[in-house]
Structure formats: C-alpha cells, structure tokens
C-alpha positions in Angstrom: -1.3 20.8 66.1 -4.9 20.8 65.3 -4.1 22.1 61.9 -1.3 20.2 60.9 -3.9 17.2 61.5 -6.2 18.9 59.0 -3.5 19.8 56.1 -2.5 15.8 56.5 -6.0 14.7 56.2 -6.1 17.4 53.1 -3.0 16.1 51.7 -4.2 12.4 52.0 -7.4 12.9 50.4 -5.9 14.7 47.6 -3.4 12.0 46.6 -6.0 9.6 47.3 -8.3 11.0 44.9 -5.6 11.4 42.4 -4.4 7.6 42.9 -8.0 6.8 42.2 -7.9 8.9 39.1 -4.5 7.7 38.0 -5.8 3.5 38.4 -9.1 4.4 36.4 -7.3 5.8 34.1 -5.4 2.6 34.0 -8.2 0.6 33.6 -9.6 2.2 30.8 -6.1 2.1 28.5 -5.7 -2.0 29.9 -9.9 -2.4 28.4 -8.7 -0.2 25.1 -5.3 -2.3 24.8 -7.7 -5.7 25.6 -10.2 -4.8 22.8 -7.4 -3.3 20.6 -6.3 -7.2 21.2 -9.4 -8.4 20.1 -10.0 -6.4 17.1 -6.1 -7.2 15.9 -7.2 -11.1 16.3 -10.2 -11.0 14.3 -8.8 -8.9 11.2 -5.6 -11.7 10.7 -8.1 -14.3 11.4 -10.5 -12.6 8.1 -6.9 -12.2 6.5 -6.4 -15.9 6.5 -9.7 -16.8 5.7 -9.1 -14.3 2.3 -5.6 -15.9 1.6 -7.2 -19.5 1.9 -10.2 -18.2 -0.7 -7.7 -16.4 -2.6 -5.9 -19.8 -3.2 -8.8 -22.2 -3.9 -10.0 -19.3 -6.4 -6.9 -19.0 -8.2 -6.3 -23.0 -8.7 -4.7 -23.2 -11.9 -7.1 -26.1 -13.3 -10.4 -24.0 -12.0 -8.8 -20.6 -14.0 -8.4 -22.9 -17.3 -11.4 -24.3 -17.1 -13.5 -21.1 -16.6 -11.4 -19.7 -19.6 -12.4 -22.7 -21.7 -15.7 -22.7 -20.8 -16.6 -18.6 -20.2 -13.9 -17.2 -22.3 -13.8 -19.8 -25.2 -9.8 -19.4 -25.3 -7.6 -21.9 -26.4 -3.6 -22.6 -25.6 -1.5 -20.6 -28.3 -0.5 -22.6 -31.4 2.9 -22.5 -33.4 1.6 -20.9 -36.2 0.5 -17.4 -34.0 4.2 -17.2 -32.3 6.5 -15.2 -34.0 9.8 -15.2 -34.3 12.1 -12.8 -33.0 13.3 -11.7 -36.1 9.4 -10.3 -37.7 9.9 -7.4 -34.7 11.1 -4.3 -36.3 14.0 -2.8 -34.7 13.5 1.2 -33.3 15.4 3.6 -35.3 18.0 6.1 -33.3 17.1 9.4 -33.5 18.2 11.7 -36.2 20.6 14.5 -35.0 19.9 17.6 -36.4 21.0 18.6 -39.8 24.0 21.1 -40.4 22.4 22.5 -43.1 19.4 24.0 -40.3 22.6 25.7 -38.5 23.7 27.5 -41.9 20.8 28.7 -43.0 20.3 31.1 -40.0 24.0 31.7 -40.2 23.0 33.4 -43.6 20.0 34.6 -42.4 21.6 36.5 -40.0 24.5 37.6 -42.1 21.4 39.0 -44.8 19.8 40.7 -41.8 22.6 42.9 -41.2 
C-alpha cells in the first residue's frame, strides 16, 4: 500500500512539474505574441506616417515649383511636339535571298 502511495505522489509531481513547464511555456509565446502585437502596431503606424509624407511631398504644385525653380524647366511648347507622321516606320526583316541557297547548291555540285 505504502508504495502505491509513493508511485502516486511520484506520478503527481511529475505531471505537476510538467503542467508548470507546459503554462511557462505559455506565458512566454502569450509575451512573444503581445510584443509581436506591439511591434506590428508601431511599423503600420511609421507606414502611415510615410504615406502622409509621401503625399505632402508629391503635391503637384510643390513638384512644379521645385522644377521651375531647381530644374529651370518649362511646360512643352507646340513647336517641340511632333507629329505622328515625322516617326519613321521600322522596316520588316529581309528574308533570305534565294540566290545564298544556289550558290552552295553549286558549290556543292563543284565539290564533287
């Protein structure tokens, strides 16, 4: 009886421990998941902060002005479009001649 007693107490203190294990264990990946939280908050936070600079850099009025003023440019006049027409077409590809075939025809016909 006495050891059946003991092997209970064993068994108990074993699971206990490993319970104890098990909810630390726990803890540690609810902390990880927490800061994980934390960390995911802060980055879209920074990400809408960029978008927000992104737009008041890109205002269309502040990019002509710093083009006018840094880039001395100035809006396209009529006389430096082109028409469609002044664009050369592309030529197809020439096949190759039938005259290239013939001559090692008879350069072969020579040979023999």
């Amino acid at each position: 009886m006495l050891r059946v007693i003991l092997i209970l107490c064993f068994v108990l203190a074993v699971s206990g421990s490993a319970l104890y294990m098990t909810k630390l264990s726990v803890d540690g990946r609810y902390d990880r998941l927490s800061q994980l939280q934390t960390e995911i908050k802060a980055a879209e936070n920074r990400a809408i902060i960029l978008e927000a600079e992104w737009a008041f850099l890109s205002r269309p009025d502040r990019l002509l002005n710093l083009s006018s003023s840094l880039l001395s440019m100035r809006p396209i006049t009529q006389n430096r479009v082109l028409p469609l027409e002044s664009i050369p077409l592309r030529q197809p590809a020439s096949a190759p001649s039938d005259s290239k075939a013939s001559d090692t025809n008879d350069r072969g016909d020579n040979a023999q």
